[in-house]
C-alpha positions, -999 to +999 in steps of 0.1 A: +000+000+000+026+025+004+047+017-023+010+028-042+010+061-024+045+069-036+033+059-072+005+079-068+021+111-058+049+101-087+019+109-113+008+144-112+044+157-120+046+128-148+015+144-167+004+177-160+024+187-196-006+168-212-032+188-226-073+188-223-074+194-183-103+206-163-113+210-131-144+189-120-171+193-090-192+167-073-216+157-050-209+121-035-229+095-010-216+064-001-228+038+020-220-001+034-205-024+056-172-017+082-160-040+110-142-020+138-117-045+156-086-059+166-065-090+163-072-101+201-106-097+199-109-114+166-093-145+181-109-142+217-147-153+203-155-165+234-154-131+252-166-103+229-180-107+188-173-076+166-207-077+146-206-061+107-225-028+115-234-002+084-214+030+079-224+057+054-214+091+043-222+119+021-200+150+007-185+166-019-154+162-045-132+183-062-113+169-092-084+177-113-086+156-150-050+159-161-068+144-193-094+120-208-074+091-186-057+107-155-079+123-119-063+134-090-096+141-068-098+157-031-134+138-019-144+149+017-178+133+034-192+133+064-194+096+077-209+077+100-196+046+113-215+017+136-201-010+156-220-035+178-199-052+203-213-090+219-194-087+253-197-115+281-169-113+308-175-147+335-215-146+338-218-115+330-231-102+291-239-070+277-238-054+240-224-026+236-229-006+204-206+024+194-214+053+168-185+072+154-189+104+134-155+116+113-150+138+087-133+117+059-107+129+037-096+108+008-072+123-018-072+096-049-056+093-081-080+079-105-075+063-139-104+057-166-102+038-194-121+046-230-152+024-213-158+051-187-145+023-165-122+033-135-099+029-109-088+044-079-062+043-050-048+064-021-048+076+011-074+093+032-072+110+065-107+109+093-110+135+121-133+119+143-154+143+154-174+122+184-179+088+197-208+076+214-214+045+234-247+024+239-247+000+270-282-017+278-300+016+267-274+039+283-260+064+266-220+082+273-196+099+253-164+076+251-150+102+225-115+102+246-109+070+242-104+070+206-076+096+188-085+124+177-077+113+132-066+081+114-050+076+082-065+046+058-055+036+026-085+036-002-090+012-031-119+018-051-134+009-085-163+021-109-178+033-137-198+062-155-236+051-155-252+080-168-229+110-190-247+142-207-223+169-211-212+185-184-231+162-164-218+127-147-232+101-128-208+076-116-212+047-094-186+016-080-174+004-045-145+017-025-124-004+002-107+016+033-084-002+057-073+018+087-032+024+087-031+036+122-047+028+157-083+044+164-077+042+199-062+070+223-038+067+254-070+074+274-086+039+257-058+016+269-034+024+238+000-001+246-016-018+274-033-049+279-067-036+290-084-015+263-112+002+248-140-013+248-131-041+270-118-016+298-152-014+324-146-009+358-161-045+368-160-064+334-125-057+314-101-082+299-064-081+297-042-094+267-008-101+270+002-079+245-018-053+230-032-050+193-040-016+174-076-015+170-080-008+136-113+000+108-124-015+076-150-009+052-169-022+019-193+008+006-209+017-030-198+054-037-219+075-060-209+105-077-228+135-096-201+152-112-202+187-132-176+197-151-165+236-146-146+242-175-111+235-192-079+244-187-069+233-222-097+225-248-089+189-255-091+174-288-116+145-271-150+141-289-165+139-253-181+173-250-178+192-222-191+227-212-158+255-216-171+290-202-148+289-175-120+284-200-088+299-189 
């Protein structure tokens, strides 16, 4: 994954001497499945399951298209992200179901081919924003226990559904796996209890501790407008040019 990020940031300097560039704007929505976990929980079964909870998110993008082929694309959404949590600690079980809200930040260099057809990869940066908790109908904000951002790496694919113009409607599924731990000192970061196995009276210590870390299927839709050239390119796709410079 990094050596794609280095490729990726290779690119721009590689083809910005290629002509028929404009700037593109969009409105995005994307919705799915994430899992929010860790490697000892994933192999301690016994004491808590990490149930596959929806997430969703909706935003905005701004696009650079180098040419016909070649995006490099800031996309920032506001997400929501669910995780339900199947805890029993000796005879004692709860659930306990956690709601984070972030502000995602993916910058993505995307190829298309002739087809309309595309691919996508990257990184992307969340500020989480809030965390709130859900024990047997009781509501808290565990907000410190998680850091304050996170850095994922995105792998997406997709294609143009609908194209008029100016106007774009794109549709295909992205992938985000979590680079970095979600949880803060104040969760139990480096030590063998934490976050959310870290109550008072029911917690559970590891003998080594593991990163907790977030991943994510979603379909991502796109309605794209196309603000205007920066070279007129010698494409037959038409696209509108009063904001030709």
């Amino acid at each position: 994954m990094k050596v794609c990020f280095v490729i990726a940031a290779m690119i721009p300097g590689c083809l910005l001497a290629q002509k028929g560039s404009w700037i593109e704007f969009g409105l995005t929505g994307s919705g799915g499945a994430n899992i929010i976990t860790n490697k000892n929980i994933w192999n301690d079964q016994k004491t808590v399951t990490s149930d596959i909870s929806l997430c969703y998110g909706f935003g905005g993008k701004l696009a650079l298209n180098i040419n016909e082929s070649h995006e490099l694309l800031l996309n920032v959404e506001y997400g929501i992200k669910n995780q339900n949590y199947e805890i029993k600690i000796d005879s004692t079980k709860f659930n306990k179901n956690i709601v984070l809200k972030t502000i995602d930040m993916a910058f993505l260099y995307r190829y298309h081919n002739d087809d309309g057809a595309y691919v996508e990869i990257g990184p992307q940066l969340s500020l989480i924003k809030s965390v709130t908790e859900n024990r047997d109908g009781i509501s808290k904000d565990v907000t410190a226990a998680f850091n304050k951002s996170y850095v994922s790496g995105v792998f997406g694919f997709g294609s143009n559904f609908i194209q008029s113009n100016a106007f774009t409607l794109a549709a295909g599924f992205r992938i985000n796996y979590s680079l970095t731990d979600l949880i803060s000192n104040g969760g139990g970061s480096g030590n063998a209890v934490s976050y959310p196995l870290n109550d008072v009276k029911h917690f559970k210590s590891y003998d080594t501790y593991s990163p907790t870390k977030a991943f994510s299927i979603m379909l991502h839709t796109e309605f794209n407008f196309d603000l205007g050239y920066f070279v007129r390119s010698n494409c037959n796709r038409k696209r509108v040019s009063f904001l030709s410079f």
